[in-house]
FIDOTOR-356007 format. One record per residue: residue in three letters; x, y, z of N, C-alpha, C, O in turn. Coordinates in steps of 0.02 Angstrom, whole numbers, plus 50000, padded with zeros to 5 digits. Example, Ala and Ser with C-alpha at 12.3 -4.5 7.8 and 13.67 -1.06 7.14 Angstrom:
Ala506604971650390506154977550390506604983550390507124983450423;Ser506424988850354506844994750357506455000250394506705005750402;
// end
This chain:
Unk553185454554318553625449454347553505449254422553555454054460;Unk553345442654439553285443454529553775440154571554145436154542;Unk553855440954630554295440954674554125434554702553545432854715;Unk554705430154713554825424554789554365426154823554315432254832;Unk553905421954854553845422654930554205418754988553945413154991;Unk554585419355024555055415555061554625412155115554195415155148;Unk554765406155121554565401455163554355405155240554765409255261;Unk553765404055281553665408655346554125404155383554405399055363;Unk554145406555429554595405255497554235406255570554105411855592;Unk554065399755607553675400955658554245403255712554835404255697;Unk554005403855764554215405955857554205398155866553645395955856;Unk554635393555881554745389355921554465390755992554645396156016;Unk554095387356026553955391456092554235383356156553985377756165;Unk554725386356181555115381356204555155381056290555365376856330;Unk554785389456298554845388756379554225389556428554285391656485;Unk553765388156408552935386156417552865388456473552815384556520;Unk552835396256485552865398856543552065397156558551735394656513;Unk551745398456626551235395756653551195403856703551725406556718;Unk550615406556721550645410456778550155407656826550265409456883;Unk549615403556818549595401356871549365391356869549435387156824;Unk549165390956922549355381756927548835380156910548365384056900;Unk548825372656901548115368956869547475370256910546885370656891;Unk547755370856976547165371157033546955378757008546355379257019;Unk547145383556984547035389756993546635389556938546065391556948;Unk546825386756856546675386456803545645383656816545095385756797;Unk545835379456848545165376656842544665378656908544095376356913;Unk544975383656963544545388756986544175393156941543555393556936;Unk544655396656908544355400356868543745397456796543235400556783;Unk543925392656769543435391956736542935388756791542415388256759;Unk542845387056834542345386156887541905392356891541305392256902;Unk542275397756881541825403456895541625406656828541165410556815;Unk542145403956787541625405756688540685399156686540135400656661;Unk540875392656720540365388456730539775392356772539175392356759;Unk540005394556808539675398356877539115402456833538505402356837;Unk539585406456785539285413156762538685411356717538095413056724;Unk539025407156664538595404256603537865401256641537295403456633;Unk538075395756685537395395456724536655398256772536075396556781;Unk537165403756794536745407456852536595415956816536115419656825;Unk537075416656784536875422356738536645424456679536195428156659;Unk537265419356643536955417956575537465424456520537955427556542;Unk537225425056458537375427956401536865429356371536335426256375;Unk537035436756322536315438556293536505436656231537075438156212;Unk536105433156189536145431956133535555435256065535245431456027;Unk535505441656063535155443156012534755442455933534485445855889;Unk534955433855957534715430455874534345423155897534445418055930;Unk533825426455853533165420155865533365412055835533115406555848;Unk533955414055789534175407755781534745402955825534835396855830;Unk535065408955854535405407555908535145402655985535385398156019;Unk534515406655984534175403456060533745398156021533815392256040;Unk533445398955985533185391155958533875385155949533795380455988;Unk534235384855925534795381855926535045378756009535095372656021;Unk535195384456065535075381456106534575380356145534735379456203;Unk533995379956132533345378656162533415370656145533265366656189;Unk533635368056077533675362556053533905355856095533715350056102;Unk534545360956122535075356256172534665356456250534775351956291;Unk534345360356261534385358656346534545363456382534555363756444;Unk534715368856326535155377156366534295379656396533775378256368;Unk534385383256452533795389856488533895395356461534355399256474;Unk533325396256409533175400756341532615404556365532055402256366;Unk532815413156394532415417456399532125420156326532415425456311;Unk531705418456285531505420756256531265428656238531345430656180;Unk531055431856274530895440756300531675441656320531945444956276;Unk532115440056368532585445056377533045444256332533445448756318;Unk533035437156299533755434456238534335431056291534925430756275;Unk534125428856346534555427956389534695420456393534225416556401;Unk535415418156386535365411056365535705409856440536045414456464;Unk535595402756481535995400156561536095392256508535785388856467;Unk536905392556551536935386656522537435380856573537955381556605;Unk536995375256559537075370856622537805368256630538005368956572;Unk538345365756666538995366056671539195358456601539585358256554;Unk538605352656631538555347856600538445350456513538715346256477;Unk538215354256485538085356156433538555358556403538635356956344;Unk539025363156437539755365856407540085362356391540265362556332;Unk540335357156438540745351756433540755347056386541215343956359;Unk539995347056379540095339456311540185345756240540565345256191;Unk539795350256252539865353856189540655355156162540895354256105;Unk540945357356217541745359656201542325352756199542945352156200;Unk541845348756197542265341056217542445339856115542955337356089;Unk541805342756079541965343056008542535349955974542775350555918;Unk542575352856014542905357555979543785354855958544195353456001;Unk543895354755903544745353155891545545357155937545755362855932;Unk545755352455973546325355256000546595359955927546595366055925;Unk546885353655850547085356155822546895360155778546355357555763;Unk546945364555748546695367655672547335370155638547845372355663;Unk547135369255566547625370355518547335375655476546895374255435;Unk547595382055484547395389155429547835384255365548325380555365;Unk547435386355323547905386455246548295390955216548145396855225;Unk548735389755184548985396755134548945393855060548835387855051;Unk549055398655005549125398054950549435393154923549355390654868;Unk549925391254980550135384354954550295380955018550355383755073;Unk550335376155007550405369955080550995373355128550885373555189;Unk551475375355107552065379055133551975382955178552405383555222;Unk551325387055176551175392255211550485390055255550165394855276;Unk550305385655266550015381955316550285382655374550885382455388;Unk549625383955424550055385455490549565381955528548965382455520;Unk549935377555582549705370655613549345372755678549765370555717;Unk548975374855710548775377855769549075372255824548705373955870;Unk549295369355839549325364055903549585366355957549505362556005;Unk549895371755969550345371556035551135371856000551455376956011;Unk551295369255980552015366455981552185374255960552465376656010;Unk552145379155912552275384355895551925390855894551315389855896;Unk552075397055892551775403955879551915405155810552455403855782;Unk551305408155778551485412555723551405418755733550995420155776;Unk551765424555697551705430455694551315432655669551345430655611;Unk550655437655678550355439655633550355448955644550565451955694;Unk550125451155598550175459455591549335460455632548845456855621;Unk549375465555673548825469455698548245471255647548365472555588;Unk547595471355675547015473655637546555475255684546725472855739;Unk546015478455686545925482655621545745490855627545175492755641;Unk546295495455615546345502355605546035506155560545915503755505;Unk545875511655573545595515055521545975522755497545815527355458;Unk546415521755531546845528355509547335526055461547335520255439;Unk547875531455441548505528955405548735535855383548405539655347;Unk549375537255411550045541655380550015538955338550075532855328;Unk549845545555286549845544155216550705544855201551125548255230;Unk550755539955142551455536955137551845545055107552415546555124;Unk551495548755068551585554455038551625560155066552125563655072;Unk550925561455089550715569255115551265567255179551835569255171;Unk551125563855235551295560355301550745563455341550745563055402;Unk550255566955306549735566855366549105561655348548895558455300;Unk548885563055440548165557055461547625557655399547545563355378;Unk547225552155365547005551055343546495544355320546755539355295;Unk545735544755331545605537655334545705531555298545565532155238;Unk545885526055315546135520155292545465518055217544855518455220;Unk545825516255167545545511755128545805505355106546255502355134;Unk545335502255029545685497355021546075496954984546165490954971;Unk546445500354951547375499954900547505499355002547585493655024;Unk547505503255034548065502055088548045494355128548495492455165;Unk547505490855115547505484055139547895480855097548315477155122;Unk547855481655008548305478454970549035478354987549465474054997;Unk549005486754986550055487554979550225483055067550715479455064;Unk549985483155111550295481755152550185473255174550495470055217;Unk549525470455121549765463155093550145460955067550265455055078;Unk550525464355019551035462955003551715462855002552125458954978;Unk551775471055053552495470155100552495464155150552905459655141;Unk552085463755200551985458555214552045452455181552615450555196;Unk551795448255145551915444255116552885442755096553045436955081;Unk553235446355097553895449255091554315446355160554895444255158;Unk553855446755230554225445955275554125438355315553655436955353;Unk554565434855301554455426455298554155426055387553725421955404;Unk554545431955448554215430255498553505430155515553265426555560;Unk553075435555466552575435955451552125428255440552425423855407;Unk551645427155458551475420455441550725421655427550405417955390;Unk550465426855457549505427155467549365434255441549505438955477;Unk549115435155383549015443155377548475443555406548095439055388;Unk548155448355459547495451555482547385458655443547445463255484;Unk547245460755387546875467355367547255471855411547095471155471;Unk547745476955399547915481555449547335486155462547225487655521;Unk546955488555414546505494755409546045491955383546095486055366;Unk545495495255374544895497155366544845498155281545275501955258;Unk544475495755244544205496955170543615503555169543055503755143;Unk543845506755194543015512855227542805515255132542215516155119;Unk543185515955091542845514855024542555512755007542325514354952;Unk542285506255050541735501155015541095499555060540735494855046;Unk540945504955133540355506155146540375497755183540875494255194;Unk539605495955198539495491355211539935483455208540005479455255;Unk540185482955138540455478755082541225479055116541635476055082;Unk541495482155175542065484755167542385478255191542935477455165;Unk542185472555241542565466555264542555464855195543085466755170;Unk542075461255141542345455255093542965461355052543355458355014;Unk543045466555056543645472354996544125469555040544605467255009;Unk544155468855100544785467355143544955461055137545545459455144;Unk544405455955122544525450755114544835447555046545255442955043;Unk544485451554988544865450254930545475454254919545825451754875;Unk545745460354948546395461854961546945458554982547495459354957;Unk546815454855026547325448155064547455444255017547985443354986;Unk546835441255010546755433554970547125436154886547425432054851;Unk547035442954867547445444354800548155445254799548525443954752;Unk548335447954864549315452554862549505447754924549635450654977;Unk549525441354923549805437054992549485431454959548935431054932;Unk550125425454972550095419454980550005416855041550005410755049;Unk549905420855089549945418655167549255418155188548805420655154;Unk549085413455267548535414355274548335420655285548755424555310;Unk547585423455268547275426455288546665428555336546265423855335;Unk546415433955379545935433555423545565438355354545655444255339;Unk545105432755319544675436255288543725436655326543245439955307;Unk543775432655373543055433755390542905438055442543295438155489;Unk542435441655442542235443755498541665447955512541445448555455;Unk541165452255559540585450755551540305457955505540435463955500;Unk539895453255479539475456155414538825454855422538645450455461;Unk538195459955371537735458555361537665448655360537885444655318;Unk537425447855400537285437755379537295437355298537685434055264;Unk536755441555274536685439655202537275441655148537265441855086;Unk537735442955191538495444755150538825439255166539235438455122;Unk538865435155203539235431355244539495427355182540025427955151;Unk538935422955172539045417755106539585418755028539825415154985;Unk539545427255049540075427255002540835427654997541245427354951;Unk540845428555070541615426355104541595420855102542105417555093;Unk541055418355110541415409455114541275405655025541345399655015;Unk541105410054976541235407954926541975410254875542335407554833;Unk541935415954906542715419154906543405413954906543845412254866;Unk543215412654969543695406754998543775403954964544285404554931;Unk543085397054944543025390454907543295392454839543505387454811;Unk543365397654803543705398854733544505398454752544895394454726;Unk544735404354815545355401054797545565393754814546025390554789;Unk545115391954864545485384854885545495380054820545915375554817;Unk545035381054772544755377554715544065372054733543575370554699;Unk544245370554782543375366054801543275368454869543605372654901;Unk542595363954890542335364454953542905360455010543085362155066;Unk543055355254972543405350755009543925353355026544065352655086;Unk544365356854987544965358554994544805364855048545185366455093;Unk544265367555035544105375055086544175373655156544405377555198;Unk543865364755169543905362855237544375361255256544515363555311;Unk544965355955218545605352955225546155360055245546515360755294;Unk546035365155181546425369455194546115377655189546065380255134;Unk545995380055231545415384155247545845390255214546365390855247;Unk545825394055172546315400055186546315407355191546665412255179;Unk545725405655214545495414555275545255410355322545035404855306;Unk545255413255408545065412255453544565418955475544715424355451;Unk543955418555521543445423255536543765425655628544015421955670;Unk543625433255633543585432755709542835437855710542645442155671;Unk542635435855753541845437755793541945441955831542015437955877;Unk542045447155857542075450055931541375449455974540805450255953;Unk541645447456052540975449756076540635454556116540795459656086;Unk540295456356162540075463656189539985462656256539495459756281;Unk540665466256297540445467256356540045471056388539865476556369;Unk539865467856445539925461956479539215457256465538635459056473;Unk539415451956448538995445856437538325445956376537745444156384;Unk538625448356322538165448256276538735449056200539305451156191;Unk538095445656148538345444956103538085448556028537535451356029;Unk538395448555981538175455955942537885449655885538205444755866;Unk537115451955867536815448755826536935448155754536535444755722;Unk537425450955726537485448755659538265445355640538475442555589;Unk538715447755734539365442255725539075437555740539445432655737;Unk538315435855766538575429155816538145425355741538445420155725;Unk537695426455706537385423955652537825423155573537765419855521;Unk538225427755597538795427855538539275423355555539585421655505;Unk539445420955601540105415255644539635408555611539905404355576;Unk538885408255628538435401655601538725399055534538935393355522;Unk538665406055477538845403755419539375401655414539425396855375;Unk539965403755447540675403855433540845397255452541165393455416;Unk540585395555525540275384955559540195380255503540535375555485;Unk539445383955474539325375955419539775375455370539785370255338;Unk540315381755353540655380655298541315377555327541735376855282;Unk541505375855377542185373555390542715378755421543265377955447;Unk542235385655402542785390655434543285392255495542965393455546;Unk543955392555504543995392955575543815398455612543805403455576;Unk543645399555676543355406055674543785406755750543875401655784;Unk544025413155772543995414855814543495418255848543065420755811;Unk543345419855951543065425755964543335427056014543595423456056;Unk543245433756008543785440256055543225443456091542755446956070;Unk543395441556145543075446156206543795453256205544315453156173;Unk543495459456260543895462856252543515468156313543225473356301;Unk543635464756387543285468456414543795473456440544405473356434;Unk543375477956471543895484056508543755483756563543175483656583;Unk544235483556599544345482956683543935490656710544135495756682;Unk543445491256757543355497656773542555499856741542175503056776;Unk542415498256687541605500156646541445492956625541265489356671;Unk541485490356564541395483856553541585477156576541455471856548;Unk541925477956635542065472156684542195473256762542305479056779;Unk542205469456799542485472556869543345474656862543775472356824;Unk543365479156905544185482056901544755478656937545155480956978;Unk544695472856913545135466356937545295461956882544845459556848;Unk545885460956870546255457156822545655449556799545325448656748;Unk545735445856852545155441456863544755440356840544675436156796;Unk544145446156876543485446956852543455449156779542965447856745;Unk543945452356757544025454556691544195448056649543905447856595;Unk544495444056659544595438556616544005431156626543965426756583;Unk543705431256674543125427656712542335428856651541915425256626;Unk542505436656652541945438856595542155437456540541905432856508;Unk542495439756524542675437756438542705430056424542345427656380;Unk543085426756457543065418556473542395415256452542375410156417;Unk541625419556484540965416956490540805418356416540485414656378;Unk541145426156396540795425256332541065421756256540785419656205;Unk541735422356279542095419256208541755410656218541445408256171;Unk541845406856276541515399256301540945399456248540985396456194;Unk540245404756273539575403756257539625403256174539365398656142;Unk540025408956146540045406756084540255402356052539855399756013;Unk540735400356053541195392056044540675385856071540685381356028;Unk540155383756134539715381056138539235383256067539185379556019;Unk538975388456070538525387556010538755385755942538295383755908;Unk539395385855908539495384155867539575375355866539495372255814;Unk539685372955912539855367355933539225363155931539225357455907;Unk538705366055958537815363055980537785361455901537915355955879;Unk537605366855862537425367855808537875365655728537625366055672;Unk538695363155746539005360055692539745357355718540275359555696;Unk539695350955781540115347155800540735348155785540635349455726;Unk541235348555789541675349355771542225354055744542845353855738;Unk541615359355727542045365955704542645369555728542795371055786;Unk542915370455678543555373655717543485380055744543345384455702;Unk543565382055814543565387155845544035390955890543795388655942;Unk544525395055911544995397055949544735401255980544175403155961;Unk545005403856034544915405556087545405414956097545995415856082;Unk544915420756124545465428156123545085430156161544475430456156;Unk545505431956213545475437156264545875440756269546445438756284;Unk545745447656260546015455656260545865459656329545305461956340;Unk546265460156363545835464256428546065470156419546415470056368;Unk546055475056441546065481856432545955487056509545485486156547;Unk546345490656517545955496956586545545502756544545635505356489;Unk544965503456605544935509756585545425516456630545605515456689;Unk545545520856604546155524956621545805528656704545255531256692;Unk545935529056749545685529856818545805537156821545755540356874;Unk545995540456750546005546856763545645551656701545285556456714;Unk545765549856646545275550656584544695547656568544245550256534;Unk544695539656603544155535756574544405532656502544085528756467;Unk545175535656488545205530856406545405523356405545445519656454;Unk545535521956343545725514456348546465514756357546875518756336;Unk546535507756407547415507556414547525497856406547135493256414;Unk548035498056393548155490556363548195487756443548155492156486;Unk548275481156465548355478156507548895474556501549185474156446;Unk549105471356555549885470556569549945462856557549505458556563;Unk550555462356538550705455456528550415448256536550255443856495;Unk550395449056631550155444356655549595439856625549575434056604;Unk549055446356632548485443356603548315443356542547705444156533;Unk548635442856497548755439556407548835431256440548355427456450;Unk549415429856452549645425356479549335419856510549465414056496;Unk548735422656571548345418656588547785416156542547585410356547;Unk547495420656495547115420656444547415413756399546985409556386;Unk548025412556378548265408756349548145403256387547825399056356;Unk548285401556448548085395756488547555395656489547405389856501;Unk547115398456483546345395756472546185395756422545585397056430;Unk546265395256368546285393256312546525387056304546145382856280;Unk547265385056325547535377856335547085374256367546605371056346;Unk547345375456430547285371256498546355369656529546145365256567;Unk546085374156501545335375856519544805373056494544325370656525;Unk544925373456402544605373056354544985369356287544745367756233;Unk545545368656309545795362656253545765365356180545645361356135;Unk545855371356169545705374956106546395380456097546665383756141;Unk546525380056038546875385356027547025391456054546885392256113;Unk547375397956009547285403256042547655409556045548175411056073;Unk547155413555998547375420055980547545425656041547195430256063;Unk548085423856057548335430856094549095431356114549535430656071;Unk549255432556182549615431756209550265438056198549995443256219;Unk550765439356181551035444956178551125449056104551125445956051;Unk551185455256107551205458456044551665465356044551925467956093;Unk551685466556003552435473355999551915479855973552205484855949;Unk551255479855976550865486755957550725489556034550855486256085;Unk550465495956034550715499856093550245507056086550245510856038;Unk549905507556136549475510956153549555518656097549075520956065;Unk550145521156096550445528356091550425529356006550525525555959;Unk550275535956011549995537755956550535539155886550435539455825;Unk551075539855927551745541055869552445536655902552535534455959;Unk552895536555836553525531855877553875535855911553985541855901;Unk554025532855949554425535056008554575531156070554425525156076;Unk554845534356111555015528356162554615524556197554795519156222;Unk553745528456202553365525256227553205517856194552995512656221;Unk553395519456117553055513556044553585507856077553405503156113;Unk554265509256057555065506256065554885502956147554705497056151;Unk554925506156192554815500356259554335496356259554425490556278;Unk553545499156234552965493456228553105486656168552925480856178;Unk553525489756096553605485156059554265478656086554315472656073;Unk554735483556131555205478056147555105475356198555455470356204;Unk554645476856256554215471956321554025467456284554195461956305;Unk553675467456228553055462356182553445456656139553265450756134;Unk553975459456112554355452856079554765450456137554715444356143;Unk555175453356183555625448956217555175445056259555465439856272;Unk554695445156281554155438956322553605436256261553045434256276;Unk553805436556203553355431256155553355426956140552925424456103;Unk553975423256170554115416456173553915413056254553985406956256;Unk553805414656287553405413856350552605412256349552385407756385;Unk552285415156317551635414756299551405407656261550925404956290;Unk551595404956217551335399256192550565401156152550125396856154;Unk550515404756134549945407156089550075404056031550625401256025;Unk549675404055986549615398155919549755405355879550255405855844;Unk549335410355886549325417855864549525423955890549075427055919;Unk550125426755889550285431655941550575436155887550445435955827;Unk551135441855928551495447855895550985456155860551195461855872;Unk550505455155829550245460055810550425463355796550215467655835;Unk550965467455736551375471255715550945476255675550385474055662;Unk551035480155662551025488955622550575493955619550355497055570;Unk550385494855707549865499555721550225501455778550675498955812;Unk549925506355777550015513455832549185516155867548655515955836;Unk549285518155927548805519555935548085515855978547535518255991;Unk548255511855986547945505556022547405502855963546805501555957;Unk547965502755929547795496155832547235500955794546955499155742;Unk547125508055833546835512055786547325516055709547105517255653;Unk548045517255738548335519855641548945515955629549345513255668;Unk548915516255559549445514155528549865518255506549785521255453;Unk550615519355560551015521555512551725516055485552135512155509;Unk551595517955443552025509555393552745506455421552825500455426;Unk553305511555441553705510755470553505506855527553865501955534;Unk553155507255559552975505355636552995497655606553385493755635;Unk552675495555562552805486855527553575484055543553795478755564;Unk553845489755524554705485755513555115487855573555615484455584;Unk554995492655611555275491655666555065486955713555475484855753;Unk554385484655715553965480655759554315471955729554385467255768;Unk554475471655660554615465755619555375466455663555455462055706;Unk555835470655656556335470355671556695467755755557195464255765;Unk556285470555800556195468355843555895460855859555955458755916;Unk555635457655821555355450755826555815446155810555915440355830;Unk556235451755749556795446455708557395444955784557615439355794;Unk557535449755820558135451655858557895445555908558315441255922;Unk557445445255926557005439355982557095432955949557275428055982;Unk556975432455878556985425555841557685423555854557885418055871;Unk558025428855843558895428155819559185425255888559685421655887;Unk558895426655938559065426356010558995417556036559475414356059;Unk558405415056028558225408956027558425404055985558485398656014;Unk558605403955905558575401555876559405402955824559605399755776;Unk559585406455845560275406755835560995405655836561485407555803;Unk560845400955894561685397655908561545390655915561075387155935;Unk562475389655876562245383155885562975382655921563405386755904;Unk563135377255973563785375756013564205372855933564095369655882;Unk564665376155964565305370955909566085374155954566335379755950;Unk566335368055995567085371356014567395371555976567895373256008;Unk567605371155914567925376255866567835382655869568205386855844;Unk567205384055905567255392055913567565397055971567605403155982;Unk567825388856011568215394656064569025395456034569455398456067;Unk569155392855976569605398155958570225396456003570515401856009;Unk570485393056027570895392556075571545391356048572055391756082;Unk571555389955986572395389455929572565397355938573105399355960;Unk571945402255915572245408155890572165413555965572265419655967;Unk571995409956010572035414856087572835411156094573145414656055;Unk573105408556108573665404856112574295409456073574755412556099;Unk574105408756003574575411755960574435421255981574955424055998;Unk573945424855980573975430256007574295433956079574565439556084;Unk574115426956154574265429256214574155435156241573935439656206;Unk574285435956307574185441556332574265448156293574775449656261;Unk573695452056297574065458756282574145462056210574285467856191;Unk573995454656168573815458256100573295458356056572775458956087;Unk573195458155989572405457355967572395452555918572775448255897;Unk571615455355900571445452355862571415451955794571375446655762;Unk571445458955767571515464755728571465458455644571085455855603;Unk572115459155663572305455255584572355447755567572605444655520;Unk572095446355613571945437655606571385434255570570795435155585;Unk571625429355511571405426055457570625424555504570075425155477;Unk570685422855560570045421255578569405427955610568795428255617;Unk569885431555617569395436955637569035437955572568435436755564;Unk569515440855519569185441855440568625437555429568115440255408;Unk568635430955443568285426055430567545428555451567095430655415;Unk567585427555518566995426555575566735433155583566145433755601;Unk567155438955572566685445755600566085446155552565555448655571;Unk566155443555485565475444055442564575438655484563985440455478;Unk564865432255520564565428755533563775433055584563165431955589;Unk564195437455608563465441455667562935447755625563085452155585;Unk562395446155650561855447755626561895456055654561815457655713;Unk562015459955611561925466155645561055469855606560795468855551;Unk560865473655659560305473455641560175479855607560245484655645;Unk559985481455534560105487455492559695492955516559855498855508;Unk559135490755547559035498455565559195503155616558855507955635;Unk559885500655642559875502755707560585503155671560875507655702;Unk561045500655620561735502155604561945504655532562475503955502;Unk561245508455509561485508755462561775516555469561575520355513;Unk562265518555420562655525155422562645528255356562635525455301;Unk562635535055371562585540855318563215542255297563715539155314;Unk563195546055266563775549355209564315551655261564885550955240;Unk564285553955319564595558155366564875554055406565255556355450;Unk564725545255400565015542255456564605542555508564835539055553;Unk563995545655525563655543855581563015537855574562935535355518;Unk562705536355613562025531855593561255535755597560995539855635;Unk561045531855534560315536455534559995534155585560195530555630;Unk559235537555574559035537055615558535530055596558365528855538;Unk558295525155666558125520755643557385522355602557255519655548;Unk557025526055629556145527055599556365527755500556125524655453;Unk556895533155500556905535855437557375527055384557415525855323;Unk557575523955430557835517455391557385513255382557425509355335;Unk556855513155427556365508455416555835510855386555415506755366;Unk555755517155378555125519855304555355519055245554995517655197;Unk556045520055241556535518455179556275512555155555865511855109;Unk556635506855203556495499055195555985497255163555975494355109;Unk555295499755213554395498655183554455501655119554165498755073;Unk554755506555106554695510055036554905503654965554585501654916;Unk555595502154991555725497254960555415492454938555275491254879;Unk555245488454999554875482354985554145482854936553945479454889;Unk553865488854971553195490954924553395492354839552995491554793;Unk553985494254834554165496054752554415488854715554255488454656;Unk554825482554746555105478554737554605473254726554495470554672;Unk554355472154772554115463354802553415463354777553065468254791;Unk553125457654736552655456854696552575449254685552825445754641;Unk552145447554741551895440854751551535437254669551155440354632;Unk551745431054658551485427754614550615428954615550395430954669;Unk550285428254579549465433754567549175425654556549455421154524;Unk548585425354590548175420054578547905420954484547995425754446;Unk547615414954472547675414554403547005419554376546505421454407;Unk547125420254337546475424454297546035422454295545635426854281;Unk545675415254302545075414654298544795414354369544185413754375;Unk545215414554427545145415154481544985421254494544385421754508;Unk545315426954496545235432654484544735436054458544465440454490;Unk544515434254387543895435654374543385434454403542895438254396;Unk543355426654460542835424054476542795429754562542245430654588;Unk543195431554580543275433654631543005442254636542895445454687;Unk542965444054578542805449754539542065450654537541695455054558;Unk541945444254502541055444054493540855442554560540265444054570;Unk541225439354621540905438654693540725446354707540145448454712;Unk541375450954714541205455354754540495459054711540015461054744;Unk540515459454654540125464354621539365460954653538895464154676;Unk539415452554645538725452454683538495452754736537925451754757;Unk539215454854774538835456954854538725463554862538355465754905;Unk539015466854823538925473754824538155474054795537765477454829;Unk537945471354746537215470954738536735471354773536205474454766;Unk537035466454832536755463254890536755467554945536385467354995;Unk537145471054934537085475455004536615483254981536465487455022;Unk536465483654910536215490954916535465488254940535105491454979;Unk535305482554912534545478554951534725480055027534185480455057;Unk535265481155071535105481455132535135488955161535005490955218;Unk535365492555104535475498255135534725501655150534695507155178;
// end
């Protein structure tokens, strides 16, 4: 017997914060134009630089080094869609990229996981991409599943296991693509076309989206950027994520750090563009420090998420995966998790990201411990509840029964208190109470919760002949990949 899935629920994004001005906006991509031209991007695929050799791009052949003229960006990115529409399982769960809203999506991709049992570290597989497709799927704020973890069971093969994990325990969209052997590629995007039921419907309503990462500084990794090609001719939407670090992989300036990534997420979105007009493509920039005293990785601050999002808008007219999130450098919960997760939802409505929140990793999105989902969910809910929660009605100032009470007495036993004290949202993991009259603790209410939902909630199952067909995909890529091993 399977479970409801409840309708998602976007972020209204109503206060379109900006950090800096149009003049500033289009300095800076002045200096992503600057870069692409006078420096260029390495592109490690012969199909890549033939492609732009085609257009007019300055194609170092020996170094792989592509310069690309300002005039050339421009018309190329002049095709890329403001809008795109991810699909879900059913039209319901369609999520509209335009601006007007944020969806929530869960963090990816980790390779650890507190085991739900033992509770010690242990590497991620794929049952753990399932179970936590399907709690997920459970939480209507939830709108985008990204793979929390890693399928490391399946070797090579391990993106399409992650991919048919989603697409099996979630009606929601999914990020099933991402980079693979090329000659695997095709089978994510046949994956897809089964559940969508046709080709047509795969394009109308896509329901996995791909992200590419690329390699700082100014180069691109040859089998995402050849694997993004396939994912192009099929209609796929694809994201790419730069992710430079301030300090080693970029200059140690907010700026220059987003200036680089800017050149390379651009170059790729141009090549998909040269090579199949129109494709849907979004736009992620991740900046990062390196730590000025370890050398490790440290997240970067608000601001510049933020600006990242304006260049994405304002720059490039494209969507755009980023902007704030409630995951948090630190390796266990605690106050370090709790202040980074509640900085990240209370400014997530500021951002205007199409894709933001990133919920149920620890660790800087390296482990999963499961709780960390529902406190991170819980906190998003308290932000939703905040915005989207009141509505004016002077009937509620109550002014018959302040009158009849007066100075000095209460409220206690009044027909209307009874009424209305049920009306406020108290938030359970933070009130719920033990046998003794005191309140637990929140971590141990919210592993409870995940426990729950994982034993309870059981998404309607695509049909059996779907299933089967999805069955015989993977087995033939797995075929496919011992030829590459």
């Amino acid at each position: 017997m399977y479970s409801k899935t409840l309708d998602i629920i976007p972020f209204a994004t109503p206060f379109g914060g900006k950090i800096l001005s149009q003049k500033e906006v289009e300095t800076l991509k002045s200096g992503t134009l600057h870069l692409l031209e006078n420096v260029g991007v390495k592109f490690p695929s012969r199909k890549a630089l033939e492609i732009f050799a085609d257009h007019g791009a300055q194609v170092d052949m020996d170094t792989e080094i592509v310069r690309l003229p300002p005039s050339l960006v421009k018309k190329a990115m002049s095709t890329a869609p403001r809008s795109i529409t991810l699909g879900g399982r059913e039209e319901r769960f369609d999520l509209v990229l335009d601006g007007t809203q944020s969806y929530l999506c869960t963090d990816g991709c980790g390779v650890h996981v507190i085991d739900l049992k033992t509770r010690q570290q242990r590497a991620s597989r794929k049952s753990d991409v399932e179970l936590m497709a399907r709690v997920c799927d459970s939480l209507p704020l939830i709108s985008f599943f990204w793979p929390l973890v890693s399928a490391q069971d399946h070797g090579i093969t391990a993106p399409l296991h992650e991919c048919h994990a989603g697409l099996t325990n979630t009606l929601k969209h999914v990020r099933g693509g991402t980079t693979v052997a090329p000659q695997l590629a095709p089978y994510i995007v046949e994956m897809a076309t089964t559940v969508a039921g046709t080709e047509k419907q795969r394009r109308l309503h896509p329901p996995i989206c791909a992200n590419i990462c690329t390699i700082a500084p100014l180069a691109q990794d040859e089998a995402g950027i050849e694997t993004a090609l396939v994912y192009a001719e099929a209609g796929i939407p694809t994201s790419f994520m730069a992710m430079p670090t301030m300090g080693s992989t970029a200059p140690a300036t907010p700026l220059g750090a987003l200036v680089i990534g800017d050149a390379e997420v651009v170059s790729a979105m141009v090549l998909m563009q040269l090579a199949y007009p129109g494709t849907p493509v979004f736009h992620s920039i991740y900046t990062s420090l390196m730590h000025p005293r370890t050398g490790g990785y440290t997240s970067s601050s608000a601001p510049v998420s933020m600006i990242a999002t304006q260049l994405a808008h304002d720059a490039w007219n494209v969507p755009c995966l980023g902007g704030s999130g409630v995951d948090t450098d630190a390796t266990k919960i605690g106050w370090s998790s709790g202040s980074a997760g509640g900085m990240g939802a209370g400014t997530m409505p500021l951002y205007n990201a199409e894709i933001c929140g990133y919920l149920g990793l620890l660790g800087s999105a390296m482990i999963l411990q499961h709780e960390q989902l529902i406190l991170g969910y819980e906190l998003c809910r308290e932000v939703y509840d905040m915005l989207h929660g009141f509505d004016f009605d002077p009937q509620d100032m109550a002014l018959d029964v302040i009158e009849d009470i007066g100075p000095g007495g209460h409220f206690l036993r009044e027909k209307h208190t009874r009424k209305h004290i049920r009306d406020f949202h108290l938030p359970p993991i933070y009130n719920t109470m033990d046998e003794k009259g005191g309140f637990c603790d929140p971590q141990d209410v919210a592993l409870e919760e995940f426990k729950r939902i994982a034993e309870t909630h059981h998404p309607e199952p695509l049909a059996d002949e779907v299933l089967a067909e999805l069955d015989r995909i993977l087995a033939a890529a797995d075929r496919e990949a011992e030829k590459l091993a």
